[in-house]
N, C-alpha and C positions, 0 to 999 in steps of 0.2 A: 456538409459533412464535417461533425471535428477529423481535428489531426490527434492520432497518442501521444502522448506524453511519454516520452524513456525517463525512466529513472531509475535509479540502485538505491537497494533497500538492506538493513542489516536482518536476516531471522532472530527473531528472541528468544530462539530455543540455542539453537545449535552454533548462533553468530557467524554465517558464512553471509557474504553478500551476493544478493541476485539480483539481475537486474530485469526490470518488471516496467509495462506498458499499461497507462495510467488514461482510461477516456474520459474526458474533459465532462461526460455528461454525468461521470461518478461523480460529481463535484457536491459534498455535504453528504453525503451519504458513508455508510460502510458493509465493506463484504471480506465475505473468507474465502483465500484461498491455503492452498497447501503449501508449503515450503518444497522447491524445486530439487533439495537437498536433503533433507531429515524426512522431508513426508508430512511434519507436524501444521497442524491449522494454525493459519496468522492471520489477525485480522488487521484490517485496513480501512483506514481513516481517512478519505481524501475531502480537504478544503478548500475550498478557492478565494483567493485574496480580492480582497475590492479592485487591484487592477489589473484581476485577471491569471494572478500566476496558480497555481497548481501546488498544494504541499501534501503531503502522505507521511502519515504516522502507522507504524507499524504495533502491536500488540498482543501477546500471547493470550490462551485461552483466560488463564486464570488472572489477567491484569484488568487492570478496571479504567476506563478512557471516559 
């Protein structure tokens, strides 16, 4: 079983930070969630580096990744 990843992320709507649980098995993919704060869709970009670590990019509806 992975372990989550914590990380804090900034929203690209409203710029508050949340801090968000990241599963290692998102890795190269991406999904929407809500902003914990505003309500608005973010979406999420999570990578994973050749030695393994975990990044996440965040992204409003209207931005292009």
């Amino acid at each position: 079983m992975n372990e989550l990843t914590e990380t804090i992320i900034e929203c690209p709507y409203c710029g508050e930070s949340a801090e968000v649980l990241i599963n290692p098995e998102d890795a190269q993919q991406s999904y929407i969630e809500d902003c914990q704060v505003c309500c608005k869709p973010i979406t999420f970009v999570v990578t994973e580096a050749n030695n393994g670590d975990l990044s996440v990019a965040v992204y409003s509806e209207n931005d292009t990744y």
